[in-house]
N, C-alpha and C positions, 0 to 999 in steps of 0.2 A: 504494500500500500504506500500510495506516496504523496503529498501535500503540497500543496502551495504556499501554505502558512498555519498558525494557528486559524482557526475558523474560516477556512480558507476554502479552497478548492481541493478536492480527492479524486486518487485514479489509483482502480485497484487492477491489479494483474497476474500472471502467472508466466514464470519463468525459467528453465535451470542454469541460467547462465544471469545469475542476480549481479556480477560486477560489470559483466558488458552493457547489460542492458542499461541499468542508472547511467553508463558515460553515454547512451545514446539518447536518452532522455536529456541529460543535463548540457549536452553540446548540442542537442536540438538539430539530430542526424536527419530526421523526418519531419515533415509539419504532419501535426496534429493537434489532437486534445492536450497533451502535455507542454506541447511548445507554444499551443494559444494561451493556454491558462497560467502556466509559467510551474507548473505542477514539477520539481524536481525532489524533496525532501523526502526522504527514505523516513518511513515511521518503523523506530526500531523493535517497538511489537512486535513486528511482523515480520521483522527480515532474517530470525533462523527458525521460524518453526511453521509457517505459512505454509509450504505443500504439505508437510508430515501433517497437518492437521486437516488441510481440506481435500488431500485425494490417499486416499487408500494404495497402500504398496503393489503390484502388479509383480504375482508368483509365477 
């Protein structure tokens, strides 16, 4: 999950590659929702237990 600020804007996602992707949010590789909104703040809640918790292991 990542912020724009306190009470700000949010943009939640899924990824396995959590340090690439923040640089491409935060150097605003693509336009989008992130780079309109200015959304780069990693909420650290969420940055090591976010898939373990929303998808289930694949045996």
């Amino acid at each position: 999950m990542l912020a724009s600020g306190r009470h700000g804007t949010i943009y939640i996602g899924v990824t396995s590659d959590l340090m690439g992707r923040l640089h491409q949010h935060r150097t605003r590789a693509t336009p989008g929702f992130t780079s309109r909104y200015d959304v780069f703040r990693l909420d650290p809640l969420w940055e090591d237990r976010a898939l373990d918790l929303g998808f289930p292991r694949q045996s």
